[in-house]
N, C-alpha and C positions, 0 to 999 in steps of 0.2 A: 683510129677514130671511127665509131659507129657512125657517126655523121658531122657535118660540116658546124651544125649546132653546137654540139658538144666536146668543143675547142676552149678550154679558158684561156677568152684573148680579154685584154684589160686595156681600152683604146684613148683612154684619156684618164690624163694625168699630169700632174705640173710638177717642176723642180725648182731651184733656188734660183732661175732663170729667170722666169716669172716671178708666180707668189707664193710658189711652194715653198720647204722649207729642206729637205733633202737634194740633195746633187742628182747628178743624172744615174751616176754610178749607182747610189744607195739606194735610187728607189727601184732599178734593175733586180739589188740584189734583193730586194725587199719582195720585187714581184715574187722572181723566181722562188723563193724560198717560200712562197704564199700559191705558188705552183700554176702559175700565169705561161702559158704555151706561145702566146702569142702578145705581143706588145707596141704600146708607143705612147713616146713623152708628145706631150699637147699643150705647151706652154703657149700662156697668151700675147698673141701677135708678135712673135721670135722665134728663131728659128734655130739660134747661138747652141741650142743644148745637143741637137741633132748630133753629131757626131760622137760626141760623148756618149750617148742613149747607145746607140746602134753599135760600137764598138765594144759596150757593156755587156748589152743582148747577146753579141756573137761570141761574147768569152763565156757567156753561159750556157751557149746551143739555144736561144731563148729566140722564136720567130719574133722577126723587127719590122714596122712601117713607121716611115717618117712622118709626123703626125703638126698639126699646130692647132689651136681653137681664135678664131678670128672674132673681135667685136664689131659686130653692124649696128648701124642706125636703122628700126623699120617702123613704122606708125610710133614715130616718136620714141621707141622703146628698144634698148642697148638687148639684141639678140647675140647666141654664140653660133657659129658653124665651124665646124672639127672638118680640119682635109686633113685626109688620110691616103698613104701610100705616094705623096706629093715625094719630087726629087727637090729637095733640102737647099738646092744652090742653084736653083731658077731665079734669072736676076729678074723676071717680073713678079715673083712672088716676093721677094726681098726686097724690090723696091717698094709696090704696095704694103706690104707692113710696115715699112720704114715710113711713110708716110700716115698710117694707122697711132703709131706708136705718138710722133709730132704731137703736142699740145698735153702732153699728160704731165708733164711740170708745171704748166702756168696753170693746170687746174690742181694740181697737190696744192700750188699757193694760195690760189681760195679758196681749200677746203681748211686749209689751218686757218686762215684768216676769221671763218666762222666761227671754226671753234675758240678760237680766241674769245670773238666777243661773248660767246656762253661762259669764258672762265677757264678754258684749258688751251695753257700755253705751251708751246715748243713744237708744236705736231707735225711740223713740217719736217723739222729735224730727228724728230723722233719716227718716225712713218718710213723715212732714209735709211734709216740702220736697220729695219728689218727689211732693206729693198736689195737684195742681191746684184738686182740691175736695174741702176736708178733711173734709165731713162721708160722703165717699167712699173716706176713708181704709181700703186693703183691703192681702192679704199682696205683691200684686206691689210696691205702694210700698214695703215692709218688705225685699223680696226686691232693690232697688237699692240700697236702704240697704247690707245686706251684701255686697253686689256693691264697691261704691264703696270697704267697708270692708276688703275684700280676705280676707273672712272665705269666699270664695267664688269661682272665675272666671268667672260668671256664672248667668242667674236659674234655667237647666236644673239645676246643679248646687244651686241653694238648694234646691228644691222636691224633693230628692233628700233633704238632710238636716239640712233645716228646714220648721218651718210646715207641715208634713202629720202627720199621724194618726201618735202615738206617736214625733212629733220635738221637738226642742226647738220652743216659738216658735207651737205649733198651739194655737187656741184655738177648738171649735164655735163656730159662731152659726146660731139659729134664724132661716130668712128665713120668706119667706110657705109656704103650703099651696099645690100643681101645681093644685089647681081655683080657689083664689084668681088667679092668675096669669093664667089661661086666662080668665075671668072679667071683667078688670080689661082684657085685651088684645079682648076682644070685643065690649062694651061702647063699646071705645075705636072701634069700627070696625075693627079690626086679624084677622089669621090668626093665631095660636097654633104659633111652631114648636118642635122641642126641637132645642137646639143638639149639635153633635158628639157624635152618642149613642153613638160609638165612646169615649167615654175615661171613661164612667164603668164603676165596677169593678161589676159587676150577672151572674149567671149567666142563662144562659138563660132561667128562670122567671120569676125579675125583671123582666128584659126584656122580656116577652111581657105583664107587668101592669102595667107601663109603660105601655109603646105601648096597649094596649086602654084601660086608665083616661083615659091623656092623651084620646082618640078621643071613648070614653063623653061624656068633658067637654068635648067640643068643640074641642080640639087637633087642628088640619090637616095637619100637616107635620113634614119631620125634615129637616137637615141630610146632605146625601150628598157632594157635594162642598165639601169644609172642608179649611183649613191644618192639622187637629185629626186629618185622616185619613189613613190610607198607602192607596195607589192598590188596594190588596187590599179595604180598606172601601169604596172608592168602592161597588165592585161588590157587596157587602155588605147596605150600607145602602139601591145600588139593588133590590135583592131584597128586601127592609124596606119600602119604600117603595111598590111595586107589592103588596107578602102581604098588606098592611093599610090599603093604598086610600090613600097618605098622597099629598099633596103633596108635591115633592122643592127643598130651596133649596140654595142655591150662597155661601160665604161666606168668604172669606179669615182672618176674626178676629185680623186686621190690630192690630196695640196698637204697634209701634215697627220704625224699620226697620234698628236692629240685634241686636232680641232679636226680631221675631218670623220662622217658619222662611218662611212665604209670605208675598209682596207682592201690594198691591190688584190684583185683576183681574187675575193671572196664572193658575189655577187651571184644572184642564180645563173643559173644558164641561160639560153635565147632557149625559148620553147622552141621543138622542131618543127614548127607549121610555117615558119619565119625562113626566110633569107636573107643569111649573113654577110654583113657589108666586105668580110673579107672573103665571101665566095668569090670574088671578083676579080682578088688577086694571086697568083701563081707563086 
């Protein structure tokens, strides 16, 4: 390798653990074959796939970090941060997730119940069978549901006018607190990053007590190059990334390969003016 940059690592990514729709194996093999050097699965707030991922990786010669994306509550607003290179079987990180995960059935039951009263029944039942791990059950499995039921052409168009903020179908849920998170990932051995900080709706000032808070608390990194970005953010977030000293990662957030817009290990590269969240590790 010419440089540290020019590594296709692909650092986030989900499986049938979470909301993805590929096993851990498949999308190893998916990486690899899409020529991914460096990897990790990033299911949300579980950990269940890790072994799987990593035992996949090493049948491939494929570099492996233990990877999760964790949902916080921050200024009211459900953020993600991705620990990377965390050890997998820290009973504090397993228990905060486990504790994370708690309450996401009794909100599956009010979001069907919504939808009910708009006229579409069974969703809670239906939402389940695309939940690999139901105690995982979140609105993309909702959002195939109505895809399926034609209530929809697909999950861009749900997320337009369902299951978001003043749609039918949205239901809050309080996750952890951004220092609880940061906390639980560092602890674990792991880096602290914020995923695709282009797609939360935050005005400048937000964003600047963001990025400083995440930092104060020990948060390393931000997401620059992501499936979550247009090539305008790239360049954005690498200005982000150098203003405020962050580490910069690289991640597809890969979930299916006909609902999501990018594939493992297609994505540019980290320009080389950046420092790579996997400079870090050996």
């Amino acid at each position: 390798m010419s440089s540290f940059s020019a590594i296709n690592a692909d650092l986030h990514c989900h499986s049938v653990v979470s909301d993805g729709t590929l096993t851990p194996e498949e999308l190893a093999q998916r990486a690899h074959a899409n020529g991914v050097q460096l990897w990790s699965l990033t299911d949300h707030d579980e950990l269940g796939g890790q072994e799987r991922a990593k035992a996949a990786a090493a049948a491939l010669k494929m570099d492996y970090l233990a990877g999760v994306e964790i949902s916080v509550t921050w200024m009211g607003q459900t953020i993600h941060i991705v620990g990377l290179g965390i050890d997998h079987q820290d009973a504090g990180i397993l228990d905060g997730l486990k504790r994370t995960r708690e309450g996401r059935g009794d909100r599956a039951k009010q979001m069907a119940e919504q939808l009910l009263k708009v006229g579409i029944p069974g969703a809670y039942e239906g939402a389940l069978h695309y939940a690999g791990n139901h105690d995982l059950i979140s609105r993309t499995h909702f959002a195939r549901f109505l895809v399926e039921q034609g209530v929809c052409k697909d999950t861009e168009q749900v997320f337009k006018n369902y299951l978001v903020e003043d749609k039918p179908g949205f239901v809050p849920h309080r996750w952890a607190s951004l220092d609880q998170a940061i906390h639980w990932i560092r602890q674990a051995g792991g880096v602290a990053v914020i995923a695709h900080p282009g797609r939360y709706k935050l005005n400048a000032i937000q964003r600047d007590e963001l990025f400083k808070f995440f930092k104060d608390h020990g948060g390393a990194g931000i997401e620059v190059i992501t499936g979550s970005h247009s090539p305008d953010q790239y360049q954005e977030y690498g200005k982000i990334a150098k203003q405020y000293g962050f580490l910069a990662s690289r991640g597809s957030d890969f979930h299916d390969p006909s609902e999501s817009h990018i594939d493992l290990g297609v994505l540019p590269l980290l320009p080389e003016h950046l420092t790579p969240v996997w400079s870090v590790f050996h």
